[in-house]
ROVEX-310608 format. One record per atom (N, C-alpha, C): residue number from 1; residue in one letter; atom name; x, y, z. Coordinates in steps of 0.02 Angstrom, whole numbers, plus 32768, in hexadecimal, padded with zeros to 4 digits. Layout:
+-----+------+------+------+------+------+
| seq | type | atom |   px |   py |   pz |
+-----+------+------+------+------+------+
| NUM |    A |   CA |    X |    Y |    Z |
...
+-----+------+------+------+------+------+
! end
This chain:
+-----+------+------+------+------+------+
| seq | type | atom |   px |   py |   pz |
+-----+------+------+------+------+------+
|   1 |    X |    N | AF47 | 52F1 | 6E4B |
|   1 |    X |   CA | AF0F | 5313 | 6E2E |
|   1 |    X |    C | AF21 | 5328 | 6DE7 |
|   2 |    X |    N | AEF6 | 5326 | 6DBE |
|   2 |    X |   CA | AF05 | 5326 | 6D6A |
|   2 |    X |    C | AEC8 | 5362 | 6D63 |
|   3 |    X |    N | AEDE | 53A2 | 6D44 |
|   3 |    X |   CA | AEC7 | 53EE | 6D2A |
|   3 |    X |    C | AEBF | 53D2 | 6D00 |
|   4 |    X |    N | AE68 | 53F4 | 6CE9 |
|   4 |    X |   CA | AE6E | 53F9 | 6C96 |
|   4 |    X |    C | AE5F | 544A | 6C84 |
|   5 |    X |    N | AE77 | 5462 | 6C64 |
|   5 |    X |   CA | AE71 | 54B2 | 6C41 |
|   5 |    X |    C | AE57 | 54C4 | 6C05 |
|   6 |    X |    N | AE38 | 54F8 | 6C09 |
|   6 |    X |   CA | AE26 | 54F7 | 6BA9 |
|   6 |    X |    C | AE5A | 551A | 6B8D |
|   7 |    X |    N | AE87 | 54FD | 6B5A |
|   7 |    X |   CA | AEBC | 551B | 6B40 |
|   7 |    X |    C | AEB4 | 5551 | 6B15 |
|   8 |    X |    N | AE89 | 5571 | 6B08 |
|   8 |    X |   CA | AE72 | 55B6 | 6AF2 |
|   8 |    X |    C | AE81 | 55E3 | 6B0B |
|   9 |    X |    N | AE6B | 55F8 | 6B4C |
|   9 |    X |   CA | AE66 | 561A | 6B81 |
|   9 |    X |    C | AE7F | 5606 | 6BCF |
|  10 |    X |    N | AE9B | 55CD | 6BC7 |
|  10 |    X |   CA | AECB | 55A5 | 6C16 |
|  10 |    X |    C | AE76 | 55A5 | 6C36 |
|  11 |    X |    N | AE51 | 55C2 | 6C3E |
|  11 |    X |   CA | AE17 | 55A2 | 6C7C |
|  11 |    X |    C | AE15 | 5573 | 6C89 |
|  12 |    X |    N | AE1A | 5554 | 6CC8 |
|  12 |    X |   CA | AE23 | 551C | 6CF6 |
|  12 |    X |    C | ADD2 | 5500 | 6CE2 |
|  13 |    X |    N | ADD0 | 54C8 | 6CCF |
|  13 |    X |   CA | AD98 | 54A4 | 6CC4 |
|  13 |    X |    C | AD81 | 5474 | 6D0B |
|  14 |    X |    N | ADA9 | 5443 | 6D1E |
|  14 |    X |   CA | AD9B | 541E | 6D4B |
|  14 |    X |    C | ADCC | 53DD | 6D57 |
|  15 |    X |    N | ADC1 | 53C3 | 6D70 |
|  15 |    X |   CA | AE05 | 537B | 6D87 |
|  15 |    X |    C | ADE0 | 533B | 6D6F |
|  16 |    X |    N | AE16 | 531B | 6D56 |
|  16 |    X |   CA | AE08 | 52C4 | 6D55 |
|  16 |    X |    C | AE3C | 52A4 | 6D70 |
|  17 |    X |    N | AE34 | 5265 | 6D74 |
|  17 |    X |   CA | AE5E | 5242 | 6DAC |
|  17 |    X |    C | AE86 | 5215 | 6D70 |
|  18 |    X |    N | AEA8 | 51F6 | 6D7C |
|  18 |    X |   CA | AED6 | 51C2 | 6D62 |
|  18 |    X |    C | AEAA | 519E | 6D0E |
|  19 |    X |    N | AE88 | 5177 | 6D2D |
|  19 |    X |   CA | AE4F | 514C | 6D23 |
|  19 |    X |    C | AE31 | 5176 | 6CD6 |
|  20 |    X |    N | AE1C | 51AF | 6CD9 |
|  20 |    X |   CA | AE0A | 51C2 | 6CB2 |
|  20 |    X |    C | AE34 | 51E9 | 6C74 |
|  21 |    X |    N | AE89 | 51F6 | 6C9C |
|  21 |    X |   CA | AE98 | 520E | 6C68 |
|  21 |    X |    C | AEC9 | 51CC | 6C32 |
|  22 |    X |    N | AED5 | 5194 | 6C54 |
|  22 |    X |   CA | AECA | 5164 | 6C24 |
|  22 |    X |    C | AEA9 | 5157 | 6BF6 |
|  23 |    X |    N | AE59 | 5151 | 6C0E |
|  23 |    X |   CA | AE2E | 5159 | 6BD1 |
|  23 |    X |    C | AE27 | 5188 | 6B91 |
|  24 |    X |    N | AE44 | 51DA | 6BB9 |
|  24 |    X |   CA | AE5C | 5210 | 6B6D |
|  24 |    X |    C | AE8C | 51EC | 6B4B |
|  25 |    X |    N | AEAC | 51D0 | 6B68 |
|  25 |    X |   CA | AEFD | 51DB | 6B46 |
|  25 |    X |    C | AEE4 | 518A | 6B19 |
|  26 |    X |    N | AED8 | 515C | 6B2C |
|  26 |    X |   CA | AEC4 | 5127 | 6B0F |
|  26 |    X |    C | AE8B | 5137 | 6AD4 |
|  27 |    X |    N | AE57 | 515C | 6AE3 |
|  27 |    X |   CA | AE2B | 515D | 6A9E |
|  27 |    X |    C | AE2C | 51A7 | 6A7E |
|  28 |    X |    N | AE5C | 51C9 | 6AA5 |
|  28 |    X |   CA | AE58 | 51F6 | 6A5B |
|  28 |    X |    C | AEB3 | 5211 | 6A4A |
|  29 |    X |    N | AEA3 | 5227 | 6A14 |
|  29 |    X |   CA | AEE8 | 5241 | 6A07 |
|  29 |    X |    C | AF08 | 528F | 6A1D |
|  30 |    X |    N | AF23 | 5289 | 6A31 |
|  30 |    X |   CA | AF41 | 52D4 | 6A40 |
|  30 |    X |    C | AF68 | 5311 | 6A24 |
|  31 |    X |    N | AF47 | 5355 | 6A26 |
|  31 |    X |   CA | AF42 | 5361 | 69E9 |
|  31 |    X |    C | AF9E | 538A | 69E4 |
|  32 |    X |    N | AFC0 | 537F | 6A1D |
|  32 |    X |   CA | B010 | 538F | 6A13 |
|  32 |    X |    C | B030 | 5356 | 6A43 |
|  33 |    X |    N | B06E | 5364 | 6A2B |
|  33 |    X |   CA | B096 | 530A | 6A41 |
|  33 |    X |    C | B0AC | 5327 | 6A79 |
|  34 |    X |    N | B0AC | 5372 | 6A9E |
|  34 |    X |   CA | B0D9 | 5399 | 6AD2 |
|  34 |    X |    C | B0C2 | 53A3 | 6B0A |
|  35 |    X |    N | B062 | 5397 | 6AF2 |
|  35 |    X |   CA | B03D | 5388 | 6B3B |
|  35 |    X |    C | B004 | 5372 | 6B32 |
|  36 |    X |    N | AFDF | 5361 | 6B6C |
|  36 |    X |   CA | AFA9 | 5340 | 6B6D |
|  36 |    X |    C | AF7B | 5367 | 6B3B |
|  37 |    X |    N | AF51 | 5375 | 6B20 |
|  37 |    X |   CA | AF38 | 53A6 | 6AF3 |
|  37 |    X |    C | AF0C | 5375 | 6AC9 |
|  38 |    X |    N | AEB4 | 5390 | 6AE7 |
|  38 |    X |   CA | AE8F | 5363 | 6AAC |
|  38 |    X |    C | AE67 | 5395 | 6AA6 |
|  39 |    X |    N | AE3E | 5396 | 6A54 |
|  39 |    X |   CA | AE06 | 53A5 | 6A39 |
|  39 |    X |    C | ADC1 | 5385 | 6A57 |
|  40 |    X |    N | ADA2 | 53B8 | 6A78 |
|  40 |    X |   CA | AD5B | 538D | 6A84 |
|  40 |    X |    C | AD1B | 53A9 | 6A5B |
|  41 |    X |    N | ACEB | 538D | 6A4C |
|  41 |    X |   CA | ACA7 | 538C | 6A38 |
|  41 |    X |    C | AC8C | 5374 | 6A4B |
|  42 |    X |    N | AC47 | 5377 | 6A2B |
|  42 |    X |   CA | AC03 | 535D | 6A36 |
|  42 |    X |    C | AC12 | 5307 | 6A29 |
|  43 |    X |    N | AC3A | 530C | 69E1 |
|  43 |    X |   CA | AC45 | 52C7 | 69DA |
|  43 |    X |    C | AC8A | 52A3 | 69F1 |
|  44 |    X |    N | ACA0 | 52C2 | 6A0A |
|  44 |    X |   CA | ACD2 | 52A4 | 6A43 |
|  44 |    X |    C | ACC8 | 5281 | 6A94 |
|  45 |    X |    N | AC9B | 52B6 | 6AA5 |
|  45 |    X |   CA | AC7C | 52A4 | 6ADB |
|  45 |    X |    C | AC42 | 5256 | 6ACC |
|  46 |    X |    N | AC1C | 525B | 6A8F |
|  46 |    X |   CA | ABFF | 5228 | 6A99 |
|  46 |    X |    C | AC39 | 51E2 | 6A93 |
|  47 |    X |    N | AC4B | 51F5 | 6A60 |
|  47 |    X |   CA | AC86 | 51BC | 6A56 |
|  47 |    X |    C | AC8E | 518D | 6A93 |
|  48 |    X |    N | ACB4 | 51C5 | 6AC7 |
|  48 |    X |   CA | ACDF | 51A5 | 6B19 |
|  48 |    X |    C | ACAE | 51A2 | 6B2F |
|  49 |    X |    N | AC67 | 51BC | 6B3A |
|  49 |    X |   CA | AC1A | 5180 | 6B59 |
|  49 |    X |    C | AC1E | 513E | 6B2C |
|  50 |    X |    N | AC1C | 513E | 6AF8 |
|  50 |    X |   CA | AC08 | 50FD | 6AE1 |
|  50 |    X |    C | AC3E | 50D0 | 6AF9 |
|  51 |    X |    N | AC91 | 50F3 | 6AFB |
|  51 |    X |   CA | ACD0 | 50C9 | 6B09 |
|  51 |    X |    C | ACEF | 50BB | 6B5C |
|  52 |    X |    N | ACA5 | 50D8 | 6B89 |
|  52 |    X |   CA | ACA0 | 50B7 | 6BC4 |
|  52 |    X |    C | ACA6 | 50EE | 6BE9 |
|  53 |    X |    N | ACC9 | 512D | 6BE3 |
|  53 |    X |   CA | ACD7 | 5166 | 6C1B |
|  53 |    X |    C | AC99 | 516C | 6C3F |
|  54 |    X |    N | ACB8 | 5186 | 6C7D |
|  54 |    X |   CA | AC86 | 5181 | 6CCE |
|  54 |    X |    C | AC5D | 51CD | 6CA1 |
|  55 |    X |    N | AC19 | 51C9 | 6CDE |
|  55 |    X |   CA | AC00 | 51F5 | 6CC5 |
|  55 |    X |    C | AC28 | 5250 | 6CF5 |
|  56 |    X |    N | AC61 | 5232 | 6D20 |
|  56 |    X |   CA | AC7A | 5271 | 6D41 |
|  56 |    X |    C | AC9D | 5290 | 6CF4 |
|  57 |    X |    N | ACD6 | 5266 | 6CDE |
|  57 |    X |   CA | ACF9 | 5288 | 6CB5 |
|  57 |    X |    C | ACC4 | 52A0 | 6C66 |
|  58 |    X |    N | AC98 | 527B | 6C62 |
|  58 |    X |   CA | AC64 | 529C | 6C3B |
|  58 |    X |    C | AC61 | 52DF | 6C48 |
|  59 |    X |    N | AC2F | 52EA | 6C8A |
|  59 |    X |   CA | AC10 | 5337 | 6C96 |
|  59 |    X |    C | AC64 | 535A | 6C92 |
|  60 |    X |    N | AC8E | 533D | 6CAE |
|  60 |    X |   CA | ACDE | 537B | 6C96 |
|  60 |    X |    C | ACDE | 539C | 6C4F |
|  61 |    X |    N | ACCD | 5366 | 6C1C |
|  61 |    X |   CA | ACE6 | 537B | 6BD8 |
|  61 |    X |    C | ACAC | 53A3 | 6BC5 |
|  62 |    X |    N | AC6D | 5390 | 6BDE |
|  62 |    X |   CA | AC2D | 53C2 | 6BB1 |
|  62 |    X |    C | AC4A | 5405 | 6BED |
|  63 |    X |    N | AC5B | 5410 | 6C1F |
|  63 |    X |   CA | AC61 | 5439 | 6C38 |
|  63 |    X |    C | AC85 | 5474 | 6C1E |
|  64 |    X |    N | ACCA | 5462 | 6BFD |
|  64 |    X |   CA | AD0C | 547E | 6BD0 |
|  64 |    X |    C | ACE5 | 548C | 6B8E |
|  65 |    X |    N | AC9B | 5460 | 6B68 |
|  65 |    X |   CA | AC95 | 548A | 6B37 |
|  65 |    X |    C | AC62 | 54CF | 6B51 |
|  66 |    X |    N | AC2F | 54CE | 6B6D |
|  66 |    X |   CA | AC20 | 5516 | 6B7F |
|  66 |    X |    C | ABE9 | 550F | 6B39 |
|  67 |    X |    N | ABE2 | 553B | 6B1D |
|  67 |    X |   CA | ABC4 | 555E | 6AE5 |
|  67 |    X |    C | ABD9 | 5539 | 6AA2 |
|  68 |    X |    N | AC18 | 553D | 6AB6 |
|  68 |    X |   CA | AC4E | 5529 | 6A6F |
|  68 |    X |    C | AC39 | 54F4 | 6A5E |
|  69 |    X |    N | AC40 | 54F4 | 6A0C |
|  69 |    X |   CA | AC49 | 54AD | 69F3 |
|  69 |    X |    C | AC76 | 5485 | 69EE |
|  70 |    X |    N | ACBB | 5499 | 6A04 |
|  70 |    X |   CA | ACEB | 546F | 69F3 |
|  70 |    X |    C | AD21 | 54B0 | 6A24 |
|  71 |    X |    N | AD4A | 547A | 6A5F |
|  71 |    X |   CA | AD8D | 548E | 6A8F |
|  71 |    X |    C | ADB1 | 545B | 6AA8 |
|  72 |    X |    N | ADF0 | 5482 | 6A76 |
|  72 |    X |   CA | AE27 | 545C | 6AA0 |
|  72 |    X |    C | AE4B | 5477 | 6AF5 |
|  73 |    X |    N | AE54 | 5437 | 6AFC |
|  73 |    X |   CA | AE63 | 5444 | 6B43 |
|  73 |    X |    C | AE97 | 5410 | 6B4D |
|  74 |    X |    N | AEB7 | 5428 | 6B8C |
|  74 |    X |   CA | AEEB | 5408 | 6BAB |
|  74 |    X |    C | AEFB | 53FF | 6BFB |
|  75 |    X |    N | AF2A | 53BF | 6BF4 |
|  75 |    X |   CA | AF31 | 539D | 6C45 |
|  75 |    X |    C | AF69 | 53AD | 6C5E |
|  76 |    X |    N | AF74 | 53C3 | 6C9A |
|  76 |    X |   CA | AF9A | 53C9 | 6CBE |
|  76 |    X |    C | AF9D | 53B1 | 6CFA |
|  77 |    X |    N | AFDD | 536E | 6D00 |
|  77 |    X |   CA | AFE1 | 534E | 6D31 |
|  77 |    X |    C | B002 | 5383 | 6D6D |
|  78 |    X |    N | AFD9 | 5386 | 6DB6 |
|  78 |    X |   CA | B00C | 539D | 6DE7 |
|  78 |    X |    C | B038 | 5351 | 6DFE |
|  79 |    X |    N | B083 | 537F | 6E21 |
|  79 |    X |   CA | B0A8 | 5352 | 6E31 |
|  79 |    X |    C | B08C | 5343 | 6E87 |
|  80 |    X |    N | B085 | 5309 | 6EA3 |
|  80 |    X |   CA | B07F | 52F6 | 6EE3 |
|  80 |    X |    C | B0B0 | 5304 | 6F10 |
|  81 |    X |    N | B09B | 5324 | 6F2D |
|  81 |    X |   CA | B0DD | 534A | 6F68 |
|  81 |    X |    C | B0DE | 5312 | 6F9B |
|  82 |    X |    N | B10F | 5302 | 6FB1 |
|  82 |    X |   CA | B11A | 52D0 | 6FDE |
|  82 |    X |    C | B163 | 52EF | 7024 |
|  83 |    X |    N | B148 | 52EC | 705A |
|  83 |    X |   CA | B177 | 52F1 | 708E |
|  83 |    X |    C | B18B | 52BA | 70AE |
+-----+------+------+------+------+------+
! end
């Protein structure tokens, strides 16, 4: 399971799966080399519609902006516990 947070304030935004966080990491740039960490907007979000993202990980990112015009946020992979 892959957290996304608003790095402002840590609030837990919602999960994406594998699949989608390829697509962050592939079309946008990140805005520190130490973790997952992207800038979203209005025109970010359209961007990854036009560049194919599902419409789940869509409603995630308008979700993280809220009001705001512009939040960065970040991913946090959990590790898979295995017995």
């Amino acid at each position: 399971m892959i957290k996304v947070y608003n790095r402002e304030n840590g609030d837990f935004i919602g999960t994406i799966n594998e699949e989608q966080l390829e697509l962050l990491i592939d079309q946008l740039e990140e805005e520190t080399s130490k973790t997952n960490s992207y800038y979203i907007d209005s025109n970010t979000i359209d961007y990854l519609t036009d560049s194919g993202a599902d419409e789940e990980l869509i409603e995630t990112l308008k979700k993280s902006l809220g009001e705001d015009e512009g939040v960065e946020i970040y991913i946090e992979e959990e590790e898979s516990i295995t017995r």
